[in-house]
The first five atom37 places (N, CA, C, CB, O) and aatype in JSON, in Angstrom:
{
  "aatype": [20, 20, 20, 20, 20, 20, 20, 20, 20, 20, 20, 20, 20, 20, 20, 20, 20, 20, 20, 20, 20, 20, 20, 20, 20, 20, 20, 20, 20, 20, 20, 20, 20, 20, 20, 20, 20, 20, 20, 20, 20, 20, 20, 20, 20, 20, 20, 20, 20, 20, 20, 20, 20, 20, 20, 20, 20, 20, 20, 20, 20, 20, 20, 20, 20, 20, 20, 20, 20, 20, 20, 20, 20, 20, 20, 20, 20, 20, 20, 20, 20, 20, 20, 20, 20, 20, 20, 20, 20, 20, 20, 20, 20, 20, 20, 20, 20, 20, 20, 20, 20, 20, 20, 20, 20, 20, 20, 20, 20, 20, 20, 20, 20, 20, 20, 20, 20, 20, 20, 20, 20, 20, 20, 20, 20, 20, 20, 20, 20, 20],
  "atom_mask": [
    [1, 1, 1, 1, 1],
    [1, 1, 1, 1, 1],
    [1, 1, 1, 1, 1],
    [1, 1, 1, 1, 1],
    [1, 1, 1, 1, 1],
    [1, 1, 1, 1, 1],
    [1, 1, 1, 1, 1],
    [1, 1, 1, 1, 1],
    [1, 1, 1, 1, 1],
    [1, 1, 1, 1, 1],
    [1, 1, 1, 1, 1],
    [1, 1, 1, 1, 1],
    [1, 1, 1, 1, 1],
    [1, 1, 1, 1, 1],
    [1, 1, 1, 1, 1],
    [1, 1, 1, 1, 1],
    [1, 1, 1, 1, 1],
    [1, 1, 1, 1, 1],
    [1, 1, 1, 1, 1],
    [1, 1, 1, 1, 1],
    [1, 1, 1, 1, 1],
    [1, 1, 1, 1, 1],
    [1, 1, 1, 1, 1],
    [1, 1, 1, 1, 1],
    [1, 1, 1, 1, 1],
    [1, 1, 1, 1, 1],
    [1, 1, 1, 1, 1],
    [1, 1, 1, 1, 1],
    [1, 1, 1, 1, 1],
    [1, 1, 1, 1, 1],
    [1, 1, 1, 1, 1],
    [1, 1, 1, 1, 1],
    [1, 1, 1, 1, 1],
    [1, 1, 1, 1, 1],
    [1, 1, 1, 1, 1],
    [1, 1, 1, 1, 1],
    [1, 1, 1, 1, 1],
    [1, 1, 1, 1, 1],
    [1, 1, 1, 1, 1],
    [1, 1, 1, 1, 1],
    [1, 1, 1, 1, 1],
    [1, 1, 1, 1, 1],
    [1, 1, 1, 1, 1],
    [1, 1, 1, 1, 1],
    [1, 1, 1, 1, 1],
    [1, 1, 1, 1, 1],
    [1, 1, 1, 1, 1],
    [1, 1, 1, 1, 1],
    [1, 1, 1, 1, 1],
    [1, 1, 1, 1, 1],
    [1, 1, 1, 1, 1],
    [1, 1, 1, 1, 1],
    [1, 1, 1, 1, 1],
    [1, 1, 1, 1, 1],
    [1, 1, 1, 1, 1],
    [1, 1, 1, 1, 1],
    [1, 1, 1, 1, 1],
    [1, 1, 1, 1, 1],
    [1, 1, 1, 1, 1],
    [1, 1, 1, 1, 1],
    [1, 1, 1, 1, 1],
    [1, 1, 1, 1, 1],
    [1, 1, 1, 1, 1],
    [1, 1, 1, 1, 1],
    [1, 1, 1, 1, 1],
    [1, 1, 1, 1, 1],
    [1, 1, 1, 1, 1],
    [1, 1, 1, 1, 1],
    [1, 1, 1, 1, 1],
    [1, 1, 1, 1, 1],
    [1, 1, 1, 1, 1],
    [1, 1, 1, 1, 1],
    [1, 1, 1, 1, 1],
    [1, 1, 1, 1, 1],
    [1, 1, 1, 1, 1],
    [1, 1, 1, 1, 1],
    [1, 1, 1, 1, 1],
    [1, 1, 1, 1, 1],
    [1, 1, 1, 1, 1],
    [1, 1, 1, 1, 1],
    [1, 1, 1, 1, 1],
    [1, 1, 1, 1, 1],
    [1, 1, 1, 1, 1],
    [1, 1, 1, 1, 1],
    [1, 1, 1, 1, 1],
    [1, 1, 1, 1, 1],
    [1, 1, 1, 1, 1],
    [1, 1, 1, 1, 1],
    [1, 1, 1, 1, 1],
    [1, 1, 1, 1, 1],
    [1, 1, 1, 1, 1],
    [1, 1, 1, 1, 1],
    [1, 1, 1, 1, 1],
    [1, 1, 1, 1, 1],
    [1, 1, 1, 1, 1],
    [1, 1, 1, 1, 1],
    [1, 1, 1, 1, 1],
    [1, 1, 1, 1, 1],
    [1, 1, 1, 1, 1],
    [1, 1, 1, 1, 1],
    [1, 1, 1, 1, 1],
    [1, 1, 1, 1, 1],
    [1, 1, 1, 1, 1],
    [1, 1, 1, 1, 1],
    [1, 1, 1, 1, 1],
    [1, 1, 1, 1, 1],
    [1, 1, 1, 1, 1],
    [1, 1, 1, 1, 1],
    [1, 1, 1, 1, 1],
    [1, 1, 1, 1, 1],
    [1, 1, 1, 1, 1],
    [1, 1, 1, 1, 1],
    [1, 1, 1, 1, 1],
    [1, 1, 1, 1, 1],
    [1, 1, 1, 1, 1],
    [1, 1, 1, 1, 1],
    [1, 1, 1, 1, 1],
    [1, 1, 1, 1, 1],
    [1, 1, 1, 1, 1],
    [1, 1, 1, 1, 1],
    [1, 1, 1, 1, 1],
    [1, 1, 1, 1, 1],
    [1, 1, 1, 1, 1],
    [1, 1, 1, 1, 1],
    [1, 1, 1, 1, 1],
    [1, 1, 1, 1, 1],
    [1, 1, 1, 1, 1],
    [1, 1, 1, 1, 1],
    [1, 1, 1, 1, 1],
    [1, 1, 1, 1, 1]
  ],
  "atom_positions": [
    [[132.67, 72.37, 88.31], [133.12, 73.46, 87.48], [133.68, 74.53, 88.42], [131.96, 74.02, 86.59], [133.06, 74.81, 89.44]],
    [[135.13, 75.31, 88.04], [135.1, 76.01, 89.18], [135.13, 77.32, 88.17], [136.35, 75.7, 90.4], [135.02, 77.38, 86.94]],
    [[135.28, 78.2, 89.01], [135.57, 79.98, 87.47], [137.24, 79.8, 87.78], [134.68, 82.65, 88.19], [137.76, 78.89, 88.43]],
    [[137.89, 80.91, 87.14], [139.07, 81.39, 86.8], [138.81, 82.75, 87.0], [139.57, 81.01, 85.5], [137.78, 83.26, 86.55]],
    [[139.47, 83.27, 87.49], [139.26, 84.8, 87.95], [140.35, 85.25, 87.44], [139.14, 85.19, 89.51], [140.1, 86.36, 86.96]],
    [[141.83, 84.87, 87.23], [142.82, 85.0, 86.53], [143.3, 84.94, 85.46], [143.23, 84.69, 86.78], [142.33, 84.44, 84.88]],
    [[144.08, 85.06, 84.69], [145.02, 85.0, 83.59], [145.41, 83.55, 83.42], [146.26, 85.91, 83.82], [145.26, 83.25, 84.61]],
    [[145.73, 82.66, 82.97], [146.77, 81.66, 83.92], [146.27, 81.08, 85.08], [147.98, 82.39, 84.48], [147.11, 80.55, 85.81]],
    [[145.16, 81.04, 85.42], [145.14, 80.5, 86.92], [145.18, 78.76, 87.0], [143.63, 81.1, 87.7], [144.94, 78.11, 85.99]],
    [[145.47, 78.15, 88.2], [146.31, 77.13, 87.88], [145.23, 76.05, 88.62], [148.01, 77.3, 88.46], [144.31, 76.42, 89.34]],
    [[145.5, 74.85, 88.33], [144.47, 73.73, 89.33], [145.42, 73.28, 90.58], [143.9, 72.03, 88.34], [146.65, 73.34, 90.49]],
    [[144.87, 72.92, 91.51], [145.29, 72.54, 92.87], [144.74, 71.21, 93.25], [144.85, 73.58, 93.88], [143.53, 71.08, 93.07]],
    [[145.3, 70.32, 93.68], [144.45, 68.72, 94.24], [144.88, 68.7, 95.47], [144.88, 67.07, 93.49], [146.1, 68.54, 95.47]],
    [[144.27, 68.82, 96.97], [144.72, 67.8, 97.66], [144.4, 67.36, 98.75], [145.62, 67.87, 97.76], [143.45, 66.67, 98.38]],
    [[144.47, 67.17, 100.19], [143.7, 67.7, 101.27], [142.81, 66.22, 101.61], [142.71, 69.19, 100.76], [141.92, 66.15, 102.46]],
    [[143.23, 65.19, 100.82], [142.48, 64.21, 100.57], [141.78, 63.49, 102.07], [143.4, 63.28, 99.7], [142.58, 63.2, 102.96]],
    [[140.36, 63.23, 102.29], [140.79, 62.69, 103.63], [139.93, 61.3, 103.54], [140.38, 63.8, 105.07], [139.16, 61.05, 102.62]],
    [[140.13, 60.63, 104.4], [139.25, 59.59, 104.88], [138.05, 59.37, 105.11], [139.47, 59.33, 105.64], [137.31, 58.6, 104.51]],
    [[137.8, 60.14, 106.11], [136.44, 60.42, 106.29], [136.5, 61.91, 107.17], [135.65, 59.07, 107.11], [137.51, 62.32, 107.74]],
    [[135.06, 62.66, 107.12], [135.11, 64.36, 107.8], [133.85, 64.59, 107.91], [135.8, 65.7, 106.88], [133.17, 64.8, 106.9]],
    [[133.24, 64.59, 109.31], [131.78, 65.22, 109.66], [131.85, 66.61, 108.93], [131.47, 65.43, 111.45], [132.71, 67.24, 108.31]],
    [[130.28, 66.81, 109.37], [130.01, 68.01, 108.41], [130.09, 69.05, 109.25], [128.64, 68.05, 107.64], [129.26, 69.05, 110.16]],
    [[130.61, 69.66, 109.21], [131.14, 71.63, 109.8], [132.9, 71.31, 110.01], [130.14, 72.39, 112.15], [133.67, 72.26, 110.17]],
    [[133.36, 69.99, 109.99], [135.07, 70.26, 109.89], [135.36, 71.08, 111.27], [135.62, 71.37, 108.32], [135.86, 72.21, 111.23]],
    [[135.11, 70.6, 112.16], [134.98, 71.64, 114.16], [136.35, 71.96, 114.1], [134.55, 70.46, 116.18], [136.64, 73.09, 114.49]],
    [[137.54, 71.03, 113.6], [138.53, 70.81, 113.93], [139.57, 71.48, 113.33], [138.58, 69.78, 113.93], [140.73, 71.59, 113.72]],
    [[139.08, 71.86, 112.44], [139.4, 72.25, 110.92], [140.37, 71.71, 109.8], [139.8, 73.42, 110.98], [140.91, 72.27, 108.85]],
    [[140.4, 69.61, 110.55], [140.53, 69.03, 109.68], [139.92, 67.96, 110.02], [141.6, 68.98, 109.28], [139.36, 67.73, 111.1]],
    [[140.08, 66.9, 108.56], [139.66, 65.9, 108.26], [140.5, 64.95, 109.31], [139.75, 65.74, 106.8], [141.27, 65.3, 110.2]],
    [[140.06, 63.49, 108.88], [140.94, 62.44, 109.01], [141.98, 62.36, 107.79], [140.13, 61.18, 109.15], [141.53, 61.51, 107.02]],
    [[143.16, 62.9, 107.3], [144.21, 63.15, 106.48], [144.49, 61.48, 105.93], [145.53, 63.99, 107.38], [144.62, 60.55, 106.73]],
    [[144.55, 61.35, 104.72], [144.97, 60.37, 104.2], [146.14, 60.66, 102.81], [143.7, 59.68, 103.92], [146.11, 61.58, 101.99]],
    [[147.03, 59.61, 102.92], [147.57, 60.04, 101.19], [146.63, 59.59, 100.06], [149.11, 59.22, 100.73], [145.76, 58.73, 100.22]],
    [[146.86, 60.22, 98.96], [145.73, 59.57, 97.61], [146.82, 59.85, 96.58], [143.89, 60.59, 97.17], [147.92, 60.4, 96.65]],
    [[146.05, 59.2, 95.5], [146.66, 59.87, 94.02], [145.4, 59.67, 93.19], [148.18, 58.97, 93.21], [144.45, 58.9, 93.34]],
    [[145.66, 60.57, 92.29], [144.02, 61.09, 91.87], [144.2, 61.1, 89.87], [143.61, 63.33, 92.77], [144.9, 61.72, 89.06]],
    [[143.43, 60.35, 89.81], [143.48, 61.01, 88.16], [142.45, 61.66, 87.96], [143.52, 60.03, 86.91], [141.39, 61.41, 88.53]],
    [[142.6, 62.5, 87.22], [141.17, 63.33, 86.75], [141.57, 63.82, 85.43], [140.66, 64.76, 87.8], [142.77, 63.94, 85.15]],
    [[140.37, 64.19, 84.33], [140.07, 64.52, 83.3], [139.96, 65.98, 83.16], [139.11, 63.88, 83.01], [139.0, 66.2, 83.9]],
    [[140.51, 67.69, 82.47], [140.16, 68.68, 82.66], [139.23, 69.05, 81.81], [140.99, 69.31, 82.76], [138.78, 68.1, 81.18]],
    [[138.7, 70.23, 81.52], [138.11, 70.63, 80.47], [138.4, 72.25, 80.5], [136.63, 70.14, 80.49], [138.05, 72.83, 81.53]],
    [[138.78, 72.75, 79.84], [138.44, 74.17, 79.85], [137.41, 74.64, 79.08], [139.45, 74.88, 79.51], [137.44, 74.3, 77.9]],
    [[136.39, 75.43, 79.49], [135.22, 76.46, 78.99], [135.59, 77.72, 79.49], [133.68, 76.13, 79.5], [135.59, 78.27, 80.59]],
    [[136.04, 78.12, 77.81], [135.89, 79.47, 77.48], [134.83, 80.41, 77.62], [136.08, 79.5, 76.46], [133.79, 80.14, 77.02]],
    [[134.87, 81.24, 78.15], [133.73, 82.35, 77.99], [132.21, 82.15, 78.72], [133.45, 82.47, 76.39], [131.08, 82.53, 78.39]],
    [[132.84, 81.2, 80.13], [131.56, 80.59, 80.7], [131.67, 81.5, 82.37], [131.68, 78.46, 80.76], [132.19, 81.11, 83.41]],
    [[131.19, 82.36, 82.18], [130.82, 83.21, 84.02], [130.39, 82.3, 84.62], [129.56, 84.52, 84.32], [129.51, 81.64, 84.08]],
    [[130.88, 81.9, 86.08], [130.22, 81.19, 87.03], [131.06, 82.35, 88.19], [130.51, 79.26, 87.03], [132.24, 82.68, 88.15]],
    [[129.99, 82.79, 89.2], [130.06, 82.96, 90.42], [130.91, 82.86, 91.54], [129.46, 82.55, 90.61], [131.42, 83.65, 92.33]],
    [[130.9, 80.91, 91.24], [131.7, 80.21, 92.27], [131.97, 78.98, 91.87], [131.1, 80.13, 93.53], [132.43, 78.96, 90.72]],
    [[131.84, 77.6, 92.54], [132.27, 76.95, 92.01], [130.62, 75.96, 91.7], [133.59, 76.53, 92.76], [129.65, 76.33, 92.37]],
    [[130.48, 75.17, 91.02], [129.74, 73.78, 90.57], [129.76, 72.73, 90.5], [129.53, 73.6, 89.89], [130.69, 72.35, 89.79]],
    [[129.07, 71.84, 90.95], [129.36, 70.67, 91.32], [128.52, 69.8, 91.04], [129.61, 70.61, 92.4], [127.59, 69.8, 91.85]],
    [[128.38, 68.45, 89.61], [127.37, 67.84, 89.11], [127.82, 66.49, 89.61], [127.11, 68.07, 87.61], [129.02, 66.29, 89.46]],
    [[127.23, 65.7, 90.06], [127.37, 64.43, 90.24], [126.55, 63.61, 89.42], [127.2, 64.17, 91.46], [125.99, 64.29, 88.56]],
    [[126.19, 62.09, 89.35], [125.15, 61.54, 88.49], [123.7, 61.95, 89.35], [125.42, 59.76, 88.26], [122.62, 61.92, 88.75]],
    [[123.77, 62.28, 90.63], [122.46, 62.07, 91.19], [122.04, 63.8, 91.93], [122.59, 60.59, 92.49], [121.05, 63.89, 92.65]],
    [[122.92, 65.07, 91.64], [122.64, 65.58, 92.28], [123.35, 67.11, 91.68], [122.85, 64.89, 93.44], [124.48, 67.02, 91.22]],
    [[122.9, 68.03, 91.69], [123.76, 69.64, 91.32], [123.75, 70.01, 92.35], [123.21, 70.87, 90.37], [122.86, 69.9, 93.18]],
    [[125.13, 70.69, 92.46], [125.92, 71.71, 93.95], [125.67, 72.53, 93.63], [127.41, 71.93, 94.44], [125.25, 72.51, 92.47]],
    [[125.7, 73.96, 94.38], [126.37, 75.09, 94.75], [127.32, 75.33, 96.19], [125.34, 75.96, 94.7], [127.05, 74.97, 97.34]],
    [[128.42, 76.0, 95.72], [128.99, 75.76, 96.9], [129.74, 77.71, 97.08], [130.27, 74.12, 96.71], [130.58, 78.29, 96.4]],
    [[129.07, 78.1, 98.1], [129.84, 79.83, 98.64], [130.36, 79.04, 99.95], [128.42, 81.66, 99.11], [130.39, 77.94, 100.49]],
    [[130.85, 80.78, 100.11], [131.63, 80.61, 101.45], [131.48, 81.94, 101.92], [133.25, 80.13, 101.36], [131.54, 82.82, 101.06]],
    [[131.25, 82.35, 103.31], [130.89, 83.63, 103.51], [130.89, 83.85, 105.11], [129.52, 83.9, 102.8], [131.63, 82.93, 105.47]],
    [[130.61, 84.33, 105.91], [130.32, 84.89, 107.0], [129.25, 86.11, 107.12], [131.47, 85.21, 107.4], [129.22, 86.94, 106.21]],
    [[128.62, 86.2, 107.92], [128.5, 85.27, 108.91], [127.4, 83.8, 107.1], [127.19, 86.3, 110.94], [126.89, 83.9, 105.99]],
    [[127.65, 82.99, 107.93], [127.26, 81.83, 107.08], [126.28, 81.84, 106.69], [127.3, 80.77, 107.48], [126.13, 81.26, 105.61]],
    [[125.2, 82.42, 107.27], [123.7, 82.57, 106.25], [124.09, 83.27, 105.28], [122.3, 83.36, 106.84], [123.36, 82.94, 104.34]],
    [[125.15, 84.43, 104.77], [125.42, 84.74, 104.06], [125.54, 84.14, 103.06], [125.93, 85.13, 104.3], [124.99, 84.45, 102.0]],
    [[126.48, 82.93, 103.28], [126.96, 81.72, 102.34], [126.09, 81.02, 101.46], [127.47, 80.7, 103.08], [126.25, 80.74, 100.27]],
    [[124.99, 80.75, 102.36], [123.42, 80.05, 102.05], [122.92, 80.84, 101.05], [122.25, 80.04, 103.34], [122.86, 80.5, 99.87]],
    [[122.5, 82.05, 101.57], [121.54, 82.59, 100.23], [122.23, 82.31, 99.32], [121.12, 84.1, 100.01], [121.85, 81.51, 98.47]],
    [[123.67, 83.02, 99.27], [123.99, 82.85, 98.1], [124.45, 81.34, 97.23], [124.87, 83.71, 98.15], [124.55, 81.15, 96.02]],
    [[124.6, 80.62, 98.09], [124.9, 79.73, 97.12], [123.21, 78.68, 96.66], [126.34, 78.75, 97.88], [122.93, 77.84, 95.79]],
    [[122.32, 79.46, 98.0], [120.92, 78.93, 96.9], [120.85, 79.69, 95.68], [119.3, 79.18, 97.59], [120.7, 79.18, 94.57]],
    [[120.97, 80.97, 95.92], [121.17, 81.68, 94.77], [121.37, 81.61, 93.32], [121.81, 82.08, 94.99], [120.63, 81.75, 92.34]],
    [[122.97, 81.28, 93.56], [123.55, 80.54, 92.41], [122.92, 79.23, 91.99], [124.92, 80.27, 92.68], [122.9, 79.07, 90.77]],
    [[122.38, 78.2, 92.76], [121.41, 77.63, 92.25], [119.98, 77.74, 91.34], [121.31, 77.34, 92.99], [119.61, 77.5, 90.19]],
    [[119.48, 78.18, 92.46], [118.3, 79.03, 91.08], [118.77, 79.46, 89.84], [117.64, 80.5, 91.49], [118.47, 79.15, 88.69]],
    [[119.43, 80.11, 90.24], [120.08, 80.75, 88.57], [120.3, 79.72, 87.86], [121.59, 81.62, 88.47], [119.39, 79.41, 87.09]],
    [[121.86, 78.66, 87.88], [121.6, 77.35, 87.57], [120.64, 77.19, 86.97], [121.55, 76.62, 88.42], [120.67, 77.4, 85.75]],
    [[119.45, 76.77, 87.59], [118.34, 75.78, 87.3], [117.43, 76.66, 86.23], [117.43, 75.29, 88.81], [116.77, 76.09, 85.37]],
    [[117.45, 78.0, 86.35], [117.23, 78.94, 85.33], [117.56, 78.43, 83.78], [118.07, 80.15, 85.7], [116.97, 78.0, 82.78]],
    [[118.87, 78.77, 84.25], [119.65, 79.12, 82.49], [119.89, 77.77, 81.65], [121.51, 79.9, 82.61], [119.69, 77.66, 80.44]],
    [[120.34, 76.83, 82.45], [120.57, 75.47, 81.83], [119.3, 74.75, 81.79], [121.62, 74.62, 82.61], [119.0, 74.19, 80.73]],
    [[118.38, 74.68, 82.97], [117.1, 73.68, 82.79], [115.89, 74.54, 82.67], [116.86, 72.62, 84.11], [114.85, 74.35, 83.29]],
    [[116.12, 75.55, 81.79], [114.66, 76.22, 81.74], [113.71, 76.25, 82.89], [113.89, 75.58, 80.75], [112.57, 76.5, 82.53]],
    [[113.86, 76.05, 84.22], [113.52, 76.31, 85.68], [112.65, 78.34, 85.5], [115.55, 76.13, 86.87], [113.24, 79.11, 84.74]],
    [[111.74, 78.73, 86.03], [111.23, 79.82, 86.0], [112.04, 80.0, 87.77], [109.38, 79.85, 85.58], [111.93, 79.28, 88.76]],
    [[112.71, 81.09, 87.56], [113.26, 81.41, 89.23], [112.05, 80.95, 89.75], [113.68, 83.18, 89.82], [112.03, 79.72, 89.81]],
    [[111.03, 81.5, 90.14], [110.09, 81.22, 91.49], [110.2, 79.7, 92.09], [108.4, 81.47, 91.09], [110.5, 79.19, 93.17]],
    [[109.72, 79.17, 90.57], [109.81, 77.51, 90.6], [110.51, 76.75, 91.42], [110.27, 77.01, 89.55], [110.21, 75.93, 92.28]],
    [[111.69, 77.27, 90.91], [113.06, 76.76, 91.65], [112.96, 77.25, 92.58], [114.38, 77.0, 91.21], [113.03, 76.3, 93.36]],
    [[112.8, 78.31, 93.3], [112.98, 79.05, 94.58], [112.06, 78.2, 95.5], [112.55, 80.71, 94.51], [112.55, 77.7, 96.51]],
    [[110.52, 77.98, 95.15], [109.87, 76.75, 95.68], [110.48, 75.49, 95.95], [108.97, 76.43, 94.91], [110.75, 75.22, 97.12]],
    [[110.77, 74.62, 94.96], [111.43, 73.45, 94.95], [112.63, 73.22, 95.87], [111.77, 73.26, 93.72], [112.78, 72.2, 96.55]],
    [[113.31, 74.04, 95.84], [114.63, 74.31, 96.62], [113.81, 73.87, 97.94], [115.42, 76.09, 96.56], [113.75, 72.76, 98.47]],
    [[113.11, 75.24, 98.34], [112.39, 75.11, 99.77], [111.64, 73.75, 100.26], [111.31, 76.18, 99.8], [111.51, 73.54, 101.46]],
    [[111.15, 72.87, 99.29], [110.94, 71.53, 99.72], [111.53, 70.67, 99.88], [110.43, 71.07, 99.31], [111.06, 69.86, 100.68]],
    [[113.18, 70.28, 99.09], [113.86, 69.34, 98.56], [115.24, 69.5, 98.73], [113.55, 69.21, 97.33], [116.05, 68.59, 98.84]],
    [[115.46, 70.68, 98.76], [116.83, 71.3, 98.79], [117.6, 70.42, 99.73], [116.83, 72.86, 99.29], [117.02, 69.48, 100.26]],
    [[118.99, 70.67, 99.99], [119.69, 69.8, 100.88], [120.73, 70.9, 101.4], [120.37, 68.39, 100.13], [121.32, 71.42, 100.46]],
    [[121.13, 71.41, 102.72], [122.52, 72.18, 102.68], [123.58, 71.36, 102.85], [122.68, 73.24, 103.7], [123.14, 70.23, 102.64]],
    [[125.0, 71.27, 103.19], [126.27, 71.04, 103.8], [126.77, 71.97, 104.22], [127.11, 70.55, 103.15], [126.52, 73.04, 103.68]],
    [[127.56, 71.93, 105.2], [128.59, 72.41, 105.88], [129.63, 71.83, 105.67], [128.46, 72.47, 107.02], [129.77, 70.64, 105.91]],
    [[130.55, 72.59, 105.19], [131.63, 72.53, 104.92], [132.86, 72.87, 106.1], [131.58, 73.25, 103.87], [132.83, 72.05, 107.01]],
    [[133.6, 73.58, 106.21], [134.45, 74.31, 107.36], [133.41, 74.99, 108.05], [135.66, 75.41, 106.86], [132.88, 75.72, 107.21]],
    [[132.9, 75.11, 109.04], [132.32, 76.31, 109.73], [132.76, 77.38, 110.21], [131.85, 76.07, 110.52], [132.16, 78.02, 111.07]],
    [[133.78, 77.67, 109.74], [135.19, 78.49, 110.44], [135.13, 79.59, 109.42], [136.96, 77.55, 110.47], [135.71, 80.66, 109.58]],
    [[134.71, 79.41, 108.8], [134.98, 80.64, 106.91], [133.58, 80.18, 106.65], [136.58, 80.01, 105.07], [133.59, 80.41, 105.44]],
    [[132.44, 79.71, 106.87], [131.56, 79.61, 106.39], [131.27, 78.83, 105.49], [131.38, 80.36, 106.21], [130.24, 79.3, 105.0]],
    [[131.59, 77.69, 104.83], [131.83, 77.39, 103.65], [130.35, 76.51, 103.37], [133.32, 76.65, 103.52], [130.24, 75.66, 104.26]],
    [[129.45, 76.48, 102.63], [128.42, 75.66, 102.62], [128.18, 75.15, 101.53], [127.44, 76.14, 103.0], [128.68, 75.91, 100.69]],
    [[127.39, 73.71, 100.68], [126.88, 73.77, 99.5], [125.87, 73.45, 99.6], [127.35, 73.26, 98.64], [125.62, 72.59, 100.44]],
    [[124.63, 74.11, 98.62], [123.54, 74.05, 98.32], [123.77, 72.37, 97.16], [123.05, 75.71, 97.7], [124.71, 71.99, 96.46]],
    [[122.31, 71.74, 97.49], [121.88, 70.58, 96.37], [120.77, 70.08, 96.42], [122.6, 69.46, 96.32], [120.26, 69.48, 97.37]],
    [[120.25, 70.34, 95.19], [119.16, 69.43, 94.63], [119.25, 68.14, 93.77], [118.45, 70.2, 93.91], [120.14, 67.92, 92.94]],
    [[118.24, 67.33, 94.05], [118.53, 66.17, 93.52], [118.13, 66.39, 91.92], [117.76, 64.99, 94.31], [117.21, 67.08, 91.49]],
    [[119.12, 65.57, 91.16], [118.9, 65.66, 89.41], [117.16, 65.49, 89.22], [119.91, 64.05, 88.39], [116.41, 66.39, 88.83]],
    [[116.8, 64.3, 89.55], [115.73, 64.02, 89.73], [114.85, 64.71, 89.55], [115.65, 63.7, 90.5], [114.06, 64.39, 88.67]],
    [[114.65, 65.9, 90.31], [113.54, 66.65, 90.84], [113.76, 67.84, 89.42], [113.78, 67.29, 92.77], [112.7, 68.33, 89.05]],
    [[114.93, 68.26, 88.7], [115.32, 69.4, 88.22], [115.04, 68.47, 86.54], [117.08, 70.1, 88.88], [114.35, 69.03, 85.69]],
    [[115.47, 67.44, 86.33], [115.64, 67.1, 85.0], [113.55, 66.55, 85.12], [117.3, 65.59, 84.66], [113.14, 66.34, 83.98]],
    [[112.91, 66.43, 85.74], [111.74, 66.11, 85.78], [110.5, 66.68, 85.24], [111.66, 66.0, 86.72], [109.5, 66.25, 84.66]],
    [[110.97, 67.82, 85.65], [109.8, 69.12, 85.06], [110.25, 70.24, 84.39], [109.01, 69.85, 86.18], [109.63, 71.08, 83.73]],
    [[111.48, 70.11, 84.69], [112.13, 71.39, 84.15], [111.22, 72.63, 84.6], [112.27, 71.33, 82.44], [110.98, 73.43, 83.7]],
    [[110.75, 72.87, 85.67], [109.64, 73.77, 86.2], [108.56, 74.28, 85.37], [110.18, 74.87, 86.71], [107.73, 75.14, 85.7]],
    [[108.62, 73.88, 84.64], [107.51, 74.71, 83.37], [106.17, 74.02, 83.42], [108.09, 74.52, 81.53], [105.4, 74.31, 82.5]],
    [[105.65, 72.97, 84.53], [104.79, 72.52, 85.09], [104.22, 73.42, 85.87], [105.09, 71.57, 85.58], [103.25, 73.12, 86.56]]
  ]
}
């Protein structure tokens, strides 16, 4: 999910690569061509932060910040919250869980870019209210 901060704001694809360790030292990938289909959706009237990222096995958060711990809180941040509003998660809960299970990435290390993830697993399980 990403936000729209704009009027009009437009989608972008590309950058596609092969394969890319995690912090990007180089500040690129191994570059490949692709062609991509994808499905859109627009949600109206939905605030997000930054961007979101659900896979079958796992929820993102993904900031970008400097210096990069910056990036971290916040995109644990935006997680908790996440795990708040959609999975009935009590912040603390989540703030715990995170701290056991959590996962970071590095993204560019150059701009900071990181994503926070927890596994579905752990979040669709208890919904923290255990």
């Amino acid at each position: 999910m990403l936000p729209v901060f704009v009027p009009g704001g437009l989608l972008y694809l590309g950058d596609a690569h092969a394969a890319m360790g995690y912090g990007e030292l180089s500040a690129s990938g191994l570059e490949m061509p692709a062609e991509s289909t994808i499905a859109v959706e627009l949600r109206k009237n939905q605030r997000l932060a930054g961007p979101r990222i659900e896979s079958p096995d796992e929820l993102m958060t993904v900031a970008t910040g400097c210096p990069m711990e910056r990036a971290v809180a916040t995109a644990h941040a935006e997680l908790i919250l996440w795990m708040e509003r959609d999975f009935g998660w009590d912040r603390w809960r989540a703030y715990d869980l995170l701290t056991h299970v959590g996962r970071i990435s590095v993204g560019y290390y150059g701009i900071g870019t990181v994503a926070t993830k927890v596994a579905r697993r752990y979040v669709l399980s208890e919904s923290g209210n255990s």
